[in-house]
VEXZA-736570 format. One record per residue (C-alpha): x, z, y; residue in one letter. Coordinates in pm, 1 decimal, padded with zeros to 6 digits. Example, Ala and Ser with C-alpha at 12.3 -4.5 7.8 and 13.67 -1.06 7.14 Angstrom:
<seros>
<sero px="01230.0" pz="00780.0" py="-00450.0" r="A"/>
<sero px="01367.0" pz="00714.0" py="-00106.0" r="S"/>
</seros>
This chain:
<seros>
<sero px="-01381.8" pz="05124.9" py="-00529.5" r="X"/>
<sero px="-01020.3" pz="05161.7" py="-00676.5" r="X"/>
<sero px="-01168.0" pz="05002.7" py="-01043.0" r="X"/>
<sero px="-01292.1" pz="04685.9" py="-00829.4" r="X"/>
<sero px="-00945.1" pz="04622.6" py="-00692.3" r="X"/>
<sero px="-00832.8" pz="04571.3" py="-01021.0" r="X"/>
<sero px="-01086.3" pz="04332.0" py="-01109.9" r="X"/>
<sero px="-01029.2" pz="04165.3" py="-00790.2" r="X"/>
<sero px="-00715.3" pz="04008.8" py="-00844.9" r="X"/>
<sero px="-00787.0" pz="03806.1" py="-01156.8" r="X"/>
<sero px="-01124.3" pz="03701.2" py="-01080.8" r="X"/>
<sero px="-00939.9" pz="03512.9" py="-00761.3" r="X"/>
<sero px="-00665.4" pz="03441.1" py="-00944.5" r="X"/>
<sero px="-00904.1" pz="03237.2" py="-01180.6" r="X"/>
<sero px="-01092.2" pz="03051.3" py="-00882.9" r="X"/>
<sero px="-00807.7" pz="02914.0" py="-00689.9" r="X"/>
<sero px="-00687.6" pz="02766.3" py="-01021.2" r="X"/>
<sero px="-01023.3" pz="02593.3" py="-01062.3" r="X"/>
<sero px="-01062.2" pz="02454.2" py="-00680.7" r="X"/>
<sero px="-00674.9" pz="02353.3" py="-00681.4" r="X"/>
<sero px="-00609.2" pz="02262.2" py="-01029.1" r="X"/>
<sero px="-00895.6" pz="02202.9" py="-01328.3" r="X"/>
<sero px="-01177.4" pz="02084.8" py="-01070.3" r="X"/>
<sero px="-01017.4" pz="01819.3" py="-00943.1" r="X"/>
<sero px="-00864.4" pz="01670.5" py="-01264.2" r="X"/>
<sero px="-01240.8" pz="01694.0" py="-01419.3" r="X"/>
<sero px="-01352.9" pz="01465.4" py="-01120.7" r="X"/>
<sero px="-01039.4" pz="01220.2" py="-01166.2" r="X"/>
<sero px="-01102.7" pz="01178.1" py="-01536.4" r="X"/>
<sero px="-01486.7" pz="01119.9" py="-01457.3" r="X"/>
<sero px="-01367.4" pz="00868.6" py="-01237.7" r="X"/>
<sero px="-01084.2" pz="00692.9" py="-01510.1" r="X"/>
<sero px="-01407.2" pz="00726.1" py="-01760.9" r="X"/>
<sero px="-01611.2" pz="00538.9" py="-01529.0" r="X"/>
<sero px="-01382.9" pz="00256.0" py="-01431.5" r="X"/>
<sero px="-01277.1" pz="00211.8" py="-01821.8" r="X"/>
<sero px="-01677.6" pz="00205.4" py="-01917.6" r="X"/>
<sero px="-01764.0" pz="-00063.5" py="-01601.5" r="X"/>
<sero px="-01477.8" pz="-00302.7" py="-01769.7" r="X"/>
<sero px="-01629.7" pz="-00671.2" py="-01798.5" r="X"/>
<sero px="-01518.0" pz="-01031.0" py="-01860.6" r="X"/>
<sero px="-01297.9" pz="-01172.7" py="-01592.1" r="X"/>
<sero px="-01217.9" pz="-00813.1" py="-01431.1" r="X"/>
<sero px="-00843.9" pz="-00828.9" py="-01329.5" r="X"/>
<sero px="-00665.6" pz="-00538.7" py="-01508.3" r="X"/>
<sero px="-00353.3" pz="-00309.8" py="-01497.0" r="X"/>
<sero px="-00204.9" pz="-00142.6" py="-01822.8" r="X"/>
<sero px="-00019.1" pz="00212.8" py="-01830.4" r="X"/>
<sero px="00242.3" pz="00017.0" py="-01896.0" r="X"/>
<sero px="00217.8" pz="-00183.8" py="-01613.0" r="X"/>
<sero px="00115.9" pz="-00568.2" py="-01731.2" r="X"/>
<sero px="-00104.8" pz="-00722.2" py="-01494.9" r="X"/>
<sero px="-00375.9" pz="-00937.9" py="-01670.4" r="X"/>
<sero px="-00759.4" pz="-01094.6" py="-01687.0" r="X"/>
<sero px="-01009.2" pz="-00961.4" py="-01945.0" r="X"/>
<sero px="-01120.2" pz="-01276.5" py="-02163.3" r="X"/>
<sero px="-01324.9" pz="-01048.3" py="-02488.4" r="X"/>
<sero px="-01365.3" pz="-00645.1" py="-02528.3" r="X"/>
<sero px="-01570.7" pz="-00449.9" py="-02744.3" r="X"/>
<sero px="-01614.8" pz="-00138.2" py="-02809.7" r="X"/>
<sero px="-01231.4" pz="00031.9" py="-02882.1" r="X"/>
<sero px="-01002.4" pz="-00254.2" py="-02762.6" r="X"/>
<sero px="-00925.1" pz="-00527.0" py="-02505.6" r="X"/>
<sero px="-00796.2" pz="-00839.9" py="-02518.7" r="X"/>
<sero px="-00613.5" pz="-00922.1" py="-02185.9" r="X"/>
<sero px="-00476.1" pz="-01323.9" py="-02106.7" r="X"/>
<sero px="-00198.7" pz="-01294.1" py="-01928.1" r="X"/>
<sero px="-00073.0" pz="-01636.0" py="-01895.5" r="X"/>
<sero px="-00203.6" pz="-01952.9" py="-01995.6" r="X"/>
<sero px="-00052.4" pz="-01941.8" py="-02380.2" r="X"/>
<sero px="-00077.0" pz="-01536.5" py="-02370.8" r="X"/>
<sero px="-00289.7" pz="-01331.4" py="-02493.8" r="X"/>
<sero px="-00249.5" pz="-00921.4" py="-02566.8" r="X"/>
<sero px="-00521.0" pz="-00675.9" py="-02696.7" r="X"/>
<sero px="-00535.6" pz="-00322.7" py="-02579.4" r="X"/>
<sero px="-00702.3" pz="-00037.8" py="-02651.3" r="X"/>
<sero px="-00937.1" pz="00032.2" py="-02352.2" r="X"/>
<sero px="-00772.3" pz="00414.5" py="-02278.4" r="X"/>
<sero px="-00456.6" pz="00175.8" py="-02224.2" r="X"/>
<sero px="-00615.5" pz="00020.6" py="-01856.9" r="X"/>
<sero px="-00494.7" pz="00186.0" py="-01605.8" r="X"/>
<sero px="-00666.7" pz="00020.0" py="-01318.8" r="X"/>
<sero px="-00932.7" pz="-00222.4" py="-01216.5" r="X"/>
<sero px="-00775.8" pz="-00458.4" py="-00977.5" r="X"/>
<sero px="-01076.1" pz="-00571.4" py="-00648.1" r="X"/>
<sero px="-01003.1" pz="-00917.8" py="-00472.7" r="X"/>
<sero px="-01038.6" pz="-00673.4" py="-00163.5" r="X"/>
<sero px="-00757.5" pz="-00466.5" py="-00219.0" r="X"/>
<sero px="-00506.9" pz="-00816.6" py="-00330.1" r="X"/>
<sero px="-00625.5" pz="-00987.7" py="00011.8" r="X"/>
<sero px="-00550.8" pz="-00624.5" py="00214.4" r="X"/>
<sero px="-00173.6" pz="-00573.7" py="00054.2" r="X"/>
<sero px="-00090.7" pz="-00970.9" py="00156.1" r="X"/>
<sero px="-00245.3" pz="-00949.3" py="00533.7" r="X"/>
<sero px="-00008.0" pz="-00619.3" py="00544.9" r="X"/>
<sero px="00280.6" pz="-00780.2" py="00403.2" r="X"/>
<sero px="00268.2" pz="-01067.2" py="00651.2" r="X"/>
<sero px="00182.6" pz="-00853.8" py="00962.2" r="X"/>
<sero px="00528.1" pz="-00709.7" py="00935.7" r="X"/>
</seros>
C-alpha cells in the first residue's frame, strides 16, 4: 500500500492540470480553428489588434479586410480574432439604450 501512495500524488497531480489547464485550452483553440476556417465574404471581422472590418477576398494564408470606403488591409487569417454576428451588434445597442 505505502508504494501506491507515492504514485498517488503525481498521477493526480497530472489530472487536475489536464481538467483545469490543457483540456480546456485544446477545446478553445478547436473553437479559434473553427471560426478562422468558417471565414467567408462579407463576414464582419475583428483583428488581434483590434481593427474592426468586412472581408471583401481571402484565400488560403491571408485576408484582405475593407475597412472604409478607400481602405483596404490584408491579414493573415491567424491575425482574426473574432467573427462579429448581427445578433450580438443589435444585443450590445438595445443594452446600451435600456440604461
Amino acid at each position: 500500500m505505502e508504494q501506491y501512495q507515492a504514485f498517488i500524488f503525481p498521477v493526480l497531480l497530472i489530472a487536475i492540470f489536464y481538467f483545469l489547464l490543457i483540456r480546456p485550452q485544446n477545446k478553445s483553440r478547436k473553437q479559434r480553428n473553427a471560426m478562422i476556417a468558417s471565414l467567408s465574404k462579407g463576414d464582419k471581422v475583428v483583428t488581434i489588434g483590434g481593427l474592426h472590418g468586412t472581408i471583401v477576398d481571402l484565400n488560403d494564408q491571408t485576408i484582405t479586410i475593407k475597412v472604409n470606403d478607400n481602405t483596404r488591409l490584408v491579414f493573415e487569417r491567424a491575425a482574426i480574432n473574432e467573427k462579429k454576428t448581427v445578433g450580438a451588434e443589435v444585443t450590445a445597442t438595445t443594452t446600451e439604450e435600456e440604461k
